[in-house]
Every structure is written in structure tokens, then in C-alpha cells.
PyMOL CGO cylinders between C-alpha atoms (Angstrom):
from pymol import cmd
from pymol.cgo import CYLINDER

trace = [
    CYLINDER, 0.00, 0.00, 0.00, 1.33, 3.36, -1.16, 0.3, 1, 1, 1, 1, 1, 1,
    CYLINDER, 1.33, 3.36, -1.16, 2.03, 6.41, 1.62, 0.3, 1, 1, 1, 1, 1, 1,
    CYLINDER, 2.03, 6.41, 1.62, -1.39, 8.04, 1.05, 0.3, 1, 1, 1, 1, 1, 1,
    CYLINDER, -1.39, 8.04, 1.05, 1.07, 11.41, 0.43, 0.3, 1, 1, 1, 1, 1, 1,
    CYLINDER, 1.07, 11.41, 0.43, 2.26, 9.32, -2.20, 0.3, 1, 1, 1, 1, 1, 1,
    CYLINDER, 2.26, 9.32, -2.20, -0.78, 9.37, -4.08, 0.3, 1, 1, 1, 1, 1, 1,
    CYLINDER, -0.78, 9.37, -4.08, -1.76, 11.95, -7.07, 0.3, 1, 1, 1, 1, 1, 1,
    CYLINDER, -1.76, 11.95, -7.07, -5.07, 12.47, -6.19, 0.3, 1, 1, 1, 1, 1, 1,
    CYLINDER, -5.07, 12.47, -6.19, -3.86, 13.41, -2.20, 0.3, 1, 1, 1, 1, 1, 1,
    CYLINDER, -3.86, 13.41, -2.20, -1.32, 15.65, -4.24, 0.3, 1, 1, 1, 1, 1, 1,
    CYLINDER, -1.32, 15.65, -4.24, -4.12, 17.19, -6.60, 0.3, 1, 1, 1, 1, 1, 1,
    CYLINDER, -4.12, 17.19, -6.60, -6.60, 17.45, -3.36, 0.3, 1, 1, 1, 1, 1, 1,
    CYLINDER, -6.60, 17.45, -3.36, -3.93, 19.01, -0.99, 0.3, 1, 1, 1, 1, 1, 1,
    CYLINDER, -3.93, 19.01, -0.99, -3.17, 21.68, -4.19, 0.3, 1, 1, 1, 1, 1, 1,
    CYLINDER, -3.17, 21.68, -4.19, -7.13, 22.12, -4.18, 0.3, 1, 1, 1, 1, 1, 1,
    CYLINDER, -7.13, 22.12, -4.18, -6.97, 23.29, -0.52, 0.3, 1, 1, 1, 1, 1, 1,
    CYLINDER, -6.97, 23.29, -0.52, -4.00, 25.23, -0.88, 0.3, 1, 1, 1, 1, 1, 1,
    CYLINDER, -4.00, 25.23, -0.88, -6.09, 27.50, -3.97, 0.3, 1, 1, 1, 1, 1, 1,
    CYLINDER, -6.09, 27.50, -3.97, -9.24, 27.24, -1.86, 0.3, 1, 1, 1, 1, 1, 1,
    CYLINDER, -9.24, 27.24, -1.86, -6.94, 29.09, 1.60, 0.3, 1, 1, 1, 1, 1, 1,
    CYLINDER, -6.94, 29.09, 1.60, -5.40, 31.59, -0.54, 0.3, 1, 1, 1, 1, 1, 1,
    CYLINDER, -5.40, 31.59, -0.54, -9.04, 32.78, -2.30, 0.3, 1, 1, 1, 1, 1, 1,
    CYLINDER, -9.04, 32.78, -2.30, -10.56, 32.58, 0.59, 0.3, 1, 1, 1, 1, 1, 1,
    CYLINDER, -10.56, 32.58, 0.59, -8.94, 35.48, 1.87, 0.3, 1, 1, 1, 1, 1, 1,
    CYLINDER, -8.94, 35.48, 1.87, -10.79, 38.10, -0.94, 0.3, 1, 1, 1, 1, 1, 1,
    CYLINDER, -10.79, 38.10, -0.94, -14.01, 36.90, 0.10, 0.3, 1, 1, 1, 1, 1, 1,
    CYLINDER, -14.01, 36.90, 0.10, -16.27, 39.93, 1.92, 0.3, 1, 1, 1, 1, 1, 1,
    CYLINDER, -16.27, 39.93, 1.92, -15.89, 39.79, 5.51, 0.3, 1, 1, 1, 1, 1, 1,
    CYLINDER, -15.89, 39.79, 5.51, -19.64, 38.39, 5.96, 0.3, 1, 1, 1, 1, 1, 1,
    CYLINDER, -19.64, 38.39, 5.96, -18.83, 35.44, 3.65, 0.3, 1, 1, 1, 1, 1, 1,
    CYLINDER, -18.83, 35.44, 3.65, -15.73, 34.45, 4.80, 0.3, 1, 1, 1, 1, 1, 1,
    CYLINDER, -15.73, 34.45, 4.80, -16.36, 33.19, 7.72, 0.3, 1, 1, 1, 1, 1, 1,
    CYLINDER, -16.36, 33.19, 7.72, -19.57, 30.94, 6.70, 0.3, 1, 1, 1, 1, 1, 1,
    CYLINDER, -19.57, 30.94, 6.70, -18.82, 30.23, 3.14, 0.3, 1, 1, 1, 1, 1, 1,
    CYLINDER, -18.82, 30.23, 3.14, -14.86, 29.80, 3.33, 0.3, 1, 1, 1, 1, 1, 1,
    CYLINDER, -14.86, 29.80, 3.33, -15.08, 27.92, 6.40, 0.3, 1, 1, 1, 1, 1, 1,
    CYLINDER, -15.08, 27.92, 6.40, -17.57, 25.26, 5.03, 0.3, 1, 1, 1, 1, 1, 1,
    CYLINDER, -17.57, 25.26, 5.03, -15.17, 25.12, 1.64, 0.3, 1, 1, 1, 1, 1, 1,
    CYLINDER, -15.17, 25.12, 1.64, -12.21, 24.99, 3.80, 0.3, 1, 1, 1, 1, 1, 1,
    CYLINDER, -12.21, 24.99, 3.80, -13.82, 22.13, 5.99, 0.3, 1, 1, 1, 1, 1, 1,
    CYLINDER, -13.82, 22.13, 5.99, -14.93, 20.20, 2.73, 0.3, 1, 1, 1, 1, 1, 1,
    CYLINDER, -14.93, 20.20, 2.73, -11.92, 20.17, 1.32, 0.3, 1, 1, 1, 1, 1, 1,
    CYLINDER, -11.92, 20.17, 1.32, -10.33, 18.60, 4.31, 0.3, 1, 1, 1, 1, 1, 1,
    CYLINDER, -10.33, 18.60, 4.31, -12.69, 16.01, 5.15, 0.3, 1, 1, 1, 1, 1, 1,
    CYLINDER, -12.69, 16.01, 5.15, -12.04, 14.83, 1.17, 0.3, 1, 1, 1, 1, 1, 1,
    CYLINDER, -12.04, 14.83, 1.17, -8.49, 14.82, 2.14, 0.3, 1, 1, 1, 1, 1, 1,
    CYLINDER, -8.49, 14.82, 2.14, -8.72, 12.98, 5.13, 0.3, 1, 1, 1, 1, 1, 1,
    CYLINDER, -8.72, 12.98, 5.13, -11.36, 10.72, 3.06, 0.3, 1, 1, 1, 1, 1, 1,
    CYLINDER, -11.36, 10.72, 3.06, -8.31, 9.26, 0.88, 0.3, 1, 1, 1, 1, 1, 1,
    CYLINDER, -8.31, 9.26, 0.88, -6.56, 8.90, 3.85, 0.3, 1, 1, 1, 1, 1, 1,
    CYLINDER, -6.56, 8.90, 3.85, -8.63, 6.64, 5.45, 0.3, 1, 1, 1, 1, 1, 1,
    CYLINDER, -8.63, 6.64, 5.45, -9.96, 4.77, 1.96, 0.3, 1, 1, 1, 1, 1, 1,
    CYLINDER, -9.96, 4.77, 1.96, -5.60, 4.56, 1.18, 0.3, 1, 1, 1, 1, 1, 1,
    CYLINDER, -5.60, 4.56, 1.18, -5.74, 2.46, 4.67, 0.3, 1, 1, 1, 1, 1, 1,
    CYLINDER, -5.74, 2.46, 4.67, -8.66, 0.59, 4.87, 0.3, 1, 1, 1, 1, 1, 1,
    CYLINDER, -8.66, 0.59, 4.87, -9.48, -2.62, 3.17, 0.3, 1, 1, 1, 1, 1, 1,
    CYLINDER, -9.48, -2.62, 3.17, -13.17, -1.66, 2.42, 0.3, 1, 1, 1, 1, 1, 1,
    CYLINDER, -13.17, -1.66, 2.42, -12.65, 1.57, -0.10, 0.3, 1, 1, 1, 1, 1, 1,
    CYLINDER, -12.65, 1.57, -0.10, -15.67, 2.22, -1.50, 0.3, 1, 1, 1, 1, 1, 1,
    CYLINDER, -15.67, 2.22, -1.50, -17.32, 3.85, 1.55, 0.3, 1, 1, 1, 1, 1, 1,
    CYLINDER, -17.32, 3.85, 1.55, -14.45, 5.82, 1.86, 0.3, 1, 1, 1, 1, 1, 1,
    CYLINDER, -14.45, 5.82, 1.86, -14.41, 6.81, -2.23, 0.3, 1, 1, 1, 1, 1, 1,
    CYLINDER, -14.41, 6.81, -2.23, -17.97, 7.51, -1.69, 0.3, 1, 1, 1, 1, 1, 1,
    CYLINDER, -17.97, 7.51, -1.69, -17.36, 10.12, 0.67, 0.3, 1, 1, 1, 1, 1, 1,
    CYLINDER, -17.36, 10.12, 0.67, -14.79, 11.49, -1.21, 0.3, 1, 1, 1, 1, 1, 1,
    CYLINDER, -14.79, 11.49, -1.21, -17.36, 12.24, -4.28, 0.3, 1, 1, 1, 1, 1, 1,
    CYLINDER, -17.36, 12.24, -4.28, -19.74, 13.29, -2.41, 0.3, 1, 1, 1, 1, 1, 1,
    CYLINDER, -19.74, 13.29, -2.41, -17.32, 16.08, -0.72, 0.3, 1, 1, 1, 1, 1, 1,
    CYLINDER, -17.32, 16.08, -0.72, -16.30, 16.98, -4.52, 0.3, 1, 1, 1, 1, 1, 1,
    CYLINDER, -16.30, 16.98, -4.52, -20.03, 17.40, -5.15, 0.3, 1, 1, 1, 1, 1, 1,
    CYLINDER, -20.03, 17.40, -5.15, -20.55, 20.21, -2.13, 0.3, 1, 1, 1, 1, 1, 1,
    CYLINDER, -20.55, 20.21, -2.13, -17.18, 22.08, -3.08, 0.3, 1, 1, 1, 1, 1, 1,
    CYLINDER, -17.18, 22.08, -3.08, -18.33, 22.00, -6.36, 0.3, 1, 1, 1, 1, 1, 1,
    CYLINDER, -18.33, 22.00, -6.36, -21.85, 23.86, -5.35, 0.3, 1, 1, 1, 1, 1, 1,
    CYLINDER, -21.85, 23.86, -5.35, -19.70, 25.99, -2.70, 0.3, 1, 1, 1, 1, 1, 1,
    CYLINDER, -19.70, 25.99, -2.70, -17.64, 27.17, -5.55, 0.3, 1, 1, 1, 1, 1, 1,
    CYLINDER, -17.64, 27.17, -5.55, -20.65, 27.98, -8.02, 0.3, 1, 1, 1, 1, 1, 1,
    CYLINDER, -20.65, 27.98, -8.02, -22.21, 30.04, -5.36, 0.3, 1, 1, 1, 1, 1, 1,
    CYLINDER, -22.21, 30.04, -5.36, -18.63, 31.93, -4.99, 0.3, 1, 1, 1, 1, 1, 1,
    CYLINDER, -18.63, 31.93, -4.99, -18.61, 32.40, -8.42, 0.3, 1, 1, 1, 1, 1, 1,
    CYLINDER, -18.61, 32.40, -8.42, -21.65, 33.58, -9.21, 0.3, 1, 1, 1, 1, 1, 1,
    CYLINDER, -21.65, 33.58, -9.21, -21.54, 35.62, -6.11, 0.3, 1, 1, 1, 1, 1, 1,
    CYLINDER, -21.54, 35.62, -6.11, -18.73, 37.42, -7.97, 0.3, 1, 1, 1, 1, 1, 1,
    CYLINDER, -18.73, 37.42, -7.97, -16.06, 36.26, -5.06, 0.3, 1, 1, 1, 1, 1, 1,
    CYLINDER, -16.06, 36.26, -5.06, -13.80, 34.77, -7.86, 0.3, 1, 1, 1, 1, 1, 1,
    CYLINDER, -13.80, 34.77, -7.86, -13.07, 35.51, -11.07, 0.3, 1, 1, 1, 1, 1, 1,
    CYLINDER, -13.07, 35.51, -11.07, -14.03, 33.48, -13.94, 0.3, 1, 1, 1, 1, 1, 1,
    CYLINDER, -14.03, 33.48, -13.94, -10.42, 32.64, -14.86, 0.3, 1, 1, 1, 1, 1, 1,
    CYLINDER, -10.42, 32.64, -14.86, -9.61, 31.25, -11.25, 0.3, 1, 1, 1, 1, 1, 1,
    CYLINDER, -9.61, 31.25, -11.25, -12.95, 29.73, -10.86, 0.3, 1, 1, 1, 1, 1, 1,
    CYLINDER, -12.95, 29.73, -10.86, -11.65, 27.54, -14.42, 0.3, 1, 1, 1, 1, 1, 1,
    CYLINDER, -11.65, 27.54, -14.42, -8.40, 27.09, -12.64, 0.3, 1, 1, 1, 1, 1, 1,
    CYLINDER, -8.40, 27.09, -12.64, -10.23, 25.78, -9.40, 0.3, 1, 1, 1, 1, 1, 1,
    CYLINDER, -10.23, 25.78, -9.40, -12.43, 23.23, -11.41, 0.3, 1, 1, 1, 1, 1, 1,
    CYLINDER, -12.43, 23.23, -11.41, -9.59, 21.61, -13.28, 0.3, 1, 1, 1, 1, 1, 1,
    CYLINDER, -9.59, 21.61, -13.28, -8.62, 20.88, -9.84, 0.3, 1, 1, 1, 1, 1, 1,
    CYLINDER, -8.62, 20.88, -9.84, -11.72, 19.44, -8.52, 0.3, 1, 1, 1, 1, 1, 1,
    CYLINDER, -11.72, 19.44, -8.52, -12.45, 17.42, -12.02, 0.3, 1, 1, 1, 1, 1, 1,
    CYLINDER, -12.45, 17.42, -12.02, -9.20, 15.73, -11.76, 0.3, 1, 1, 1, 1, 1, 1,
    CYLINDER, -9.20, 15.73, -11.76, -10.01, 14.52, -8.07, 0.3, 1, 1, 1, 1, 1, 1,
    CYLINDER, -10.01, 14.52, -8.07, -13.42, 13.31, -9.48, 0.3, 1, 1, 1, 1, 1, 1,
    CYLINDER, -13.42, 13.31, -9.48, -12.36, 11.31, -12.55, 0.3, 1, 1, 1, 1, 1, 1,
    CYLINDER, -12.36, 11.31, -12.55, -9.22, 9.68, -10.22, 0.3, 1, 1, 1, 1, 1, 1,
    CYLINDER, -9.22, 9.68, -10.22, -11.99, 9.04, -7.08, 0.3, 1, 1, 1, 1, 1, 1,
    CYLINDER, -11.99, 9.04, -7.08, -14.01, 7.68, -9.34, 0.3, 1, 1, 1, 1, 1, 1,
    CYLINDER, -14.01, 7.68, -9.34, -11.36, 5.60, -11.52, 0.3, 1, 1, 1, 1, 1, 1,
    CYLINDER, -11.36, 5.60, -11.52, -9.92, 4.39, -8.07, 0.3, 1, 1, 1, 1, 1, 1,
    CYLINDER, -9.92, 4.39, -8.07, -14.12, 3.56, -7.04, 0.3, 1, 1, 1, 1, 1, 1,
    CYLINDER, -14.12, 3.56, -7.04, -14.11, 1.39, -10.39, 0.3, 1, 1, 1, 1, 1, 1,
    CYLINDER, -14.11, 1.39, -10.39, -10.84, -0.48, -9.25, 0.3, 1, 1, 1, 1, 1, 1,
    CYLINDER, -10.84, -0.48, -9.25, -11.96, -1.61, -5.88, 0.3, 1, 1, 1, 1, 1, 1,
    CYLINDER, -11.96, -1.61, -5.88, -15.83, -1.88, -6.64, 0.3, 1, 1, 1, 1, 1, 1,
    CYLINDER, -15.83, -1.88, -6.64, -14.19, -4.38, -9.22, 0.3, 1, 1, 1, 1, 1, 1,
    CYLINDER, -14.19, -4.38, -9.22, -12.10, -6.49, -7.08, 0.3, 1, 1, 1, 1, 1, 1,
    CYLINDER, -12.10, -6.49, -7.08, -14.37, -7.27, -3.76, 0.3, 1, 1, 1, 1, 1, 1,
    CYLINDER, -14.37, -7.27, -3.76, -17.05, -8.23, -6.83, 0.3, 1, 1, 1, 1, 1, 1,
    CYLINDER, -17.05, -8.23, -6.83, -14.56, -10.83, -7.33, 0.3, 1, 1, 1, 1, 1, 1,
]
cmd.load_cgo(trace, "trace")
């Protein structure tokens, strides 16, 4: 079993949290607190989602959680966006992120869903 560090989509996720801390800090004062907190707080309950599907036998729960944290950064981010609390060109930026954690949660959800059918 790999270091979960090790892993690309930990790498791609921890880069996602490191973009959502440093917009964060433009938000307006009222929405920082609320909004950036909860889109801080998803972000690293995905991350510590791949930690704990990286060391369990029984991934898919795990996985599970992971796309469904993708899901509410996703809507977080929308909401930012359309609030006008990001730009257009970071919000891009900020999705390439999040699609390539979807597509490898749910590549890595194919691979284990896979082997306990076994």
C-alpha cells in the first residue's frame, strides 16, 4: 500500500486546498467566515477521506465520501462564483482541480468496486 502522500489524487486534493486558503482570503468579511469555512472544511474532510480509503481494506465507503465532498465544493464554488467572489479565470483554474479529483476518485471507485465483486 502506497504512503497516502504518495498518491496523485492526495497531491491534486492538498493543491485544491491550498487555492481554496489563498481565495478565501478576498471573500467579503460576511462570507468568509460561513462560506470559506464550510469550503475549507470540505476540502479537508475529502483529504482525510483518501486517507482513510488509502488504509482501509473496504474503499468504497471511503471513495464515496470522497465524491460526495467533490459534489458540495463544487456547489460551494458555483455560489462563490456567481456571487462574484472569484473571477471566472480562477474559478476555471479551481475546477480543473476538482475534475481531476473526481475522474481519479471515481477511476480508483471502479478499481476496488471491481475487485471485492470478485
Amino acid at each position: 500500500m502506497a504512503q497516502y502522500t504518495d498518491l496523485p489524487i492526495y497531491r491534486t486534493s492538498y493543491e485544491l486546498l491550498k487555492e481554496v486558503n489563498f481565495r478565501i482570503k478576498t471573500f467579503p468579511r460576511d462570507f468568509k467566515f460561513t462560506l470559506g469555512t464550510q469550503l475549507r472544511n470540505e476540502c479537508v474532510d475529502m483529504i482525510l477521506n483518501i486517507y482513510r480509503a488509502n488504509s482501509s481494506y473496504d474503499k468504497v465507503p471511503y471513495i464515496d465520501q470522497i465524491l460526495e465532498r467533490v459534489q458540495v465544493i463544487k456547489l460551494i464554488l458555483r455560489l462563490c462564483r456567481d456571487m462574484n467572489f472569484i473571477s471566472t479565470k480562477v474559478f476555471s483554474g479551481i475546477s480543473e482541480l476538482i475534475r481531476s479529483v473526481s475522474k481519479q476518485s471515481t477511476g480508483w471507485k471502479k478499481k476496488f468496486s471491481t475487485d471485492n465483486d470478485r
